[in-house]
N, C-alpha and C positions, 0 to 999 in steps of 0.2 A: 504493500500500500504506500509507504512512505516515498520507494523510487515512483511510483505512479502519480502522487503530486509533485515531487522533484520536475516529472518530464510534463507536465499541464503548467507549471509556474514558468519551465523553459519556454511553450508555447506563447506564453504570455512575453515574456522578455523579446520573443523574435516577432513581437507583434503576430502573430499568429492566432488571434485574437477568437474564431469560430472553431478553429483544432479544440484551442484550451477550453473553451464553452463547454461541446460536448464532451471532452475529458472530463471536467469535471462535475456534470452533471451525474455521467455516467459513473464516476467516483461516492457520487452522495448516496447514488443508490445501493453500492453496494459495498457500504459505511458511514451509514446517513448518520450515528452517533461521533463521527470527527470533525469538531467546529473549525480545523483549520481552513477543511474543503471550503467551507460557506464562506469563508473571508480572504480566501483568496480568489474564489469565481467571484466574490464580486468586487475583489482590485481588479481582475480581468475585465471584468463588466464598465469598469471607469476608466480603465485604461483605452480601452477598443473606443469609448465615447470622445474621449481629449484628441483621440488621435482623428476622431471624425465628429468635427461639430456641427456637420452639414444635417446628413443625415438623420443625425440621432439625437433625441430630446433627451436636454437636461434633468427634466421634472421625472419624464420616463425610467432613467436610468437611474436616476435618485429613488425614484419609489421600487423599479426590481432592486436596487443594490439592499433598500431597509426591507424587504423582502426577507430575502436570502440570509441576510447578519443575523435578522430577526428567528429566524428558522435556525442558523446556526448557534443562536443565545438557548434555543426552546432544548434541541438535541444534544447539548453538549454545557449544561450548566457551568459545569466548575472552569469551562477555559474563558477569561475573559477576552481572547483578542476580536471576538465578531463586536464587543463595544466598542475597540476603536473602530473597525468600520462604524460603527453607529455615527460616532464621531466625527470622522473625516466626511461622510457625506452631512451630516450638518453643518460642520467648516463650509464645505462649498456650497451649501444652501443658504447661509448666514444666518444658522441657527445657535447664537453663542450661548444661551441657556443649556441648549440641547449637548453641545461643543463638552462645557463642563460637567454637566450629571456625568455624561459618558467616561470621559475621561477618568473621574473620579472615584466611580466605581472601578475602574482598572486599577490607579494607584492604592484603592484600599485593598488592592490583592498583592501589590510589589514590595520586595523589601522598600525603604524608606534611600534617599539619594545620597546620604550621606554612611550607611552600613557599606563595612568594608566588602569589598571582591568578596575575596577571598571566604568570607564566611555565609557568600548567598550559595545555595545549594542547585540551582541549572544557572552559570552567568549568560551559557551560548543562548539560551529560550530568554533569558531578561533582557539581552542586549537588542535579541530580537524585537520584543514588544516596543524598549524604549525605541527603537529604530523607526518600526512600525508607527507610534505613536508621534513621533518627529513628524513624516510624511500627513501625519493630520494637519500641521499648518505649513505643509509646502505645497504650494498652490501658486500656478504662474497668475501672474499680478497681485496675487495676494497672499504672499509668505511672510510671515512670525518667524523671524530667525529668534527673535527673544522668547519664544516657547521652543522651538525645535533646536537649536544647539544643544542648550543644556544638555537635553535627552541624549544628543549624538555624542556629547563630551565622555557621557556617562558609559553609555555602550562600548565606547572604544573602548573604556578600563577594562569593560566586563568579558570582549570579545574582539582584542585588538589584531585580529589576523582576517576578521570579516570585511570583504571587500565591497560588499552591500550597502556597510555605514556609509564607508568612504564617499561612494556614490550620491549618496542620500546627503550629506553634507556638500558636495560638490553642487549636488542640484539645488538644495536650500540656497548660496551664495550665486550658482546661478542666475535665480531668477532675482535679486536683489542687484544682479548687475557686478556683481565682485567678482570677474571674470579670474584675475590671477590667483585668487583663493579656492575656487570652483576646478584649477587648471589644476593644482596642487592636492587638492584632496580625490581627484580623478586619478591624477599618474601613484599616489599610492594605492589607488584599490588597484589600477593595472598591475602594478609589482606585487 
């Protein structure tokens, strides 16, 4: 199961965006109690949408994405990551009530930002989420580097060989315009 989301998130990355759809529908069926499926079909779901805004409705893609997270909070209680999707599509809805519940219920499940490495017990699944949770206010035209650094500082402690963060800090500064900052957190996730 785990390589079968590996190779549907790859589909997503190469914008392949209808492969990873049915992968991962096909995945929920048959392990509809894994909430990671449900939030990652629907970064697939918002990713296929930014990359075509002609097409495809914002409102639409926003209501399957709270669909899906939704469904993936029902089948998989104890994993909080389909709240940050909850999250991130209220970010891009401009829902900042909605932004912080979310969020919040996540950090009342994480160690606390100041507990050392060393004594959280998954740091590669924490760095993850904070990473995850970062990309809630990376949003071209409208990126919170003052909410999503922090998060990306913190992950690196936790998980300094993930090239994911790198990225995700690259694209934060990105879209803020900080091209030679964006350039330098890219060539380390390359290396």
């Amino acid at each position: 199961q785990v390589n079968s989301i590996e190779e549907a998130k790859q589909l997503t990355a190469r914008e392949q965006y209808s492969q990873a759809e049915e992968m991962f529908k096909k995945l929920i069926v048959a392990t509809p109690q894994m909430g990671d499926l449900y939030y990652y079909y629907g970064e697939n779901e918002l990713n296929a949408f930014f990359s075509d805004t002609i097409t495809r409705s914002l409102k639409e893609t926003l209501d399957n994405c709270k669909k899906v997270y939704t469904q993936g909070i029902e089948k998989d209680v104890q994993n909080m990551i389909n709240y940050i999707g909850i999250a991130r599509i209220s970010y891009i809805g401009g829902y900042k009530l909605a932004v912080a519940e979310a969020v919040n219920k996540v950090n009342a499940t994480l160690p606390a930002m100041n507990v050392k490495i060393k004594k959280i017990e998954n740091p590669k699944r924490y760095a993850l989420f904070l990473t995850e949770m970062a990309k809630v206010y990376i949003v071209q035209g409208n990126t919170d580097t003052a909410s999503a650094l922090p998060l990306l500082r913190r992950a690196i402690q936790a998980d300094p060989q993930n090239a994911e963060i790198f990225i995700t800090m690259g694209d934060a500064f990105m879209n803020i315009k900080e091209v030679n900052n964006a350039i330098a957190n890219y060539n380390i996730a390359q290396s």
